[in-house]
SENUSE-728450 format. One line per 2 residues: number of its first residue (from 1); their letters; for each residue x, y, z of C-alpha. Coordinates in Angstrom, 2 decimals, padded with zeros to 5 digits. Layout:
// SENUSE-728450
NUM	a	X Y Z | ... .
This chain:
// SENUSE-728450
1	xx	-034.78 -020.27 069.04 | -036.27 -022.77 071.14 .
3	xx	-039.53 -022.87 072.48 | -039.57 -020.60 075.86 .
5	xx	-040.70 -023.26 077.52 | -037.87 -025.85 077.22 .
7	xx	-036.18 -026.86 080.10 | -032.30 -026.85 078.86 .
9	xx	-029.92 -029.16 081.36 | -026.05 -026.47 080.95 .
11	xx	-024.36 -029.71 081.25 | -026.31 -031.98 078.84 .
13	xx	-025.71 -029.03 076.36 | -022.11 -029.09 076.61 .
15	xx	-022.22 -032.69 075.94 | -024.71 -031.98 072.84 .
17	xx	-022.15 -029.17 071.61 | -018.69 -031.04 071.94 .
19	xx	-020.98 -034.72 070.22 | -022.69 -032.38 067.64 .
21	xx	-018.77 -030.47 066.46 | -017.26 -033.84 066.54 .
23	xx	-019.69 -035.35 064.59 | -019.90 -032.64 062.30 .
25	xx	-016.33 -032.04 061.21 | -016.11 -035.90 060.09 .
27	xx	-019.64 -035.82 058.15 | -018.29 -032.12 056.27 .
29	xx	-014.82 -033.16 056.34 | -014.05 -029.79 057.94 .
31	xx	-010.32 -029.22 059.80 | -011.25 -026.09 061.34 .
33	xx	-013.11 -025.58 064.70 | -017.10 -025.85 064.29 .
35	xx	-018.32 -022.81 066.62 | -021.96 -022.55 068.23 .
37	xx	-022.56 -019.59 065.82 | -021.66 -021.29 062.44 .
39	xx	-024.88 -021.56 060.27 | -025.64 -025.79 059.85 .
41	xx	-026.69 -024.77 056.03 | -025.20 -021.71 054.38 .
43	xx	-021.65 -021.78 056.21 | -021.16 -025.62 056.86 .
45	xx	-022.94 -026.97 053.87 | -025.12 -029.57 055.84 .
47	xx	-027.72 -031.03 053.73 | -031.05 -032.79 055.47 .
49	xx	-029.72 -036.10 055.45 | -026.58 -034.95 056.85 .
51	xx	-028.49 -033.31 059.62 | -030.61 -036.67 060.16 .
53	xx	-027.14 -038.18 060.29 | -026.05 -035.56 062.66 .
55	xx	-028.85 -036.18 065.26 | -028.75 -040.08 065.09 .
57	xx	-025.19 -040.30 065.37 | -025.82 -037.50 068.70 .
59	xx	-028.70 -039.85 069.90 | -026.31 -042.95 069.97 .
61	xx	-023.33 -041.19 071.12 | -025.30 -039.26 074.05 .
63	xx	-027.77 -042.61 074.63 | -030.62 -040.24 074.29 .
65	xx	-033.86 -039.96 071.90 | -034.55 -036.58 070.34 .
67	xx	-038.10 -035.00 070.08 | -037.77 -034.58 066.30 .
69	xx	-041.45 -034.18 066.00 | -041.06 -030.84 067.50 .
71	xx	-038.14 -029.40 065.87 | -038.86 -026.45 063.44 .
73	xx	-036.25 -026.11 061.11 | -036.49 -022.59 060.27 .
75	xx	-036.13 -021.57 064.15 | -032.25 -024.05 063.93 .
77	xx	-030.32 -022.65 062.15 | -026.93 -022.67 063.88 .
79	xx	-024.67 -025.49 065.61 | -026.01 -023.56 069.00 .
81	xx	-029.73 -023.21 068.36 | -029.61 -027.03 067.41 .
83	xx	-027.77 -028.27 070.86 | -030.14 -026.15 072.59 .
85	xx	-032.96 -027.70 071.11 | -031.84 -030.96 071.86 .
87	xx	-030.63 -030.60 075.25 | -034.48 -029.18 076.01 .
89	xx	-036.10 -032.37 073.67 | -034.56 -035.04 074.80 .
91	xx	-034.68 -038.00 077.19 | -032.62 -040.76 078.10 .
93	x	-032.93 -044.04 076.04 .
């Protein structure tokens, strides 16, 4: 989970989400949806330098930079925990 206090922008999320599963099923070569609750590890088989992948190719596509410096792995585990982390640690470039 994120940290409690983390302002999350709804919309910015939804952008996050729809960047983050289209991203995603190129960089897994996956044909089936990506869902919030799919595990980024265990059920989609990202690695860490697909997930740095992921969130530079999110940053460009979104125009924003992500507070990576504050991420905690072990509390992002799933496409949903991720967006929401990013939609609260993040600012415009």
């Amino acid at each position: 989970m994120t940290a409690p206090d983390a302002q999350v922008d709804s919309a910015l999320r939804d952008r996050v989400v729809e960047a983050m599963t289209t991203v995603l099923k190129r960089l897994v070569e996956r044909e089936e949806p990506i869902t919030e609750d799919m595990h980024m590890a265990d059920e989609l088989g990202v690695s860490s330098s697909l997930g740095l992948e992921l969130l530079l190719e999110v940053e460009e596509q979104l125009g924003i930079q992500i507070d990576v410096e504050r991420m905690r792995p072990d509390e992002l585990l799933t496409v949903g925990e991720l967006a929401t982390f990013i939609a609260g640690h993040s600012r415009p470039w």
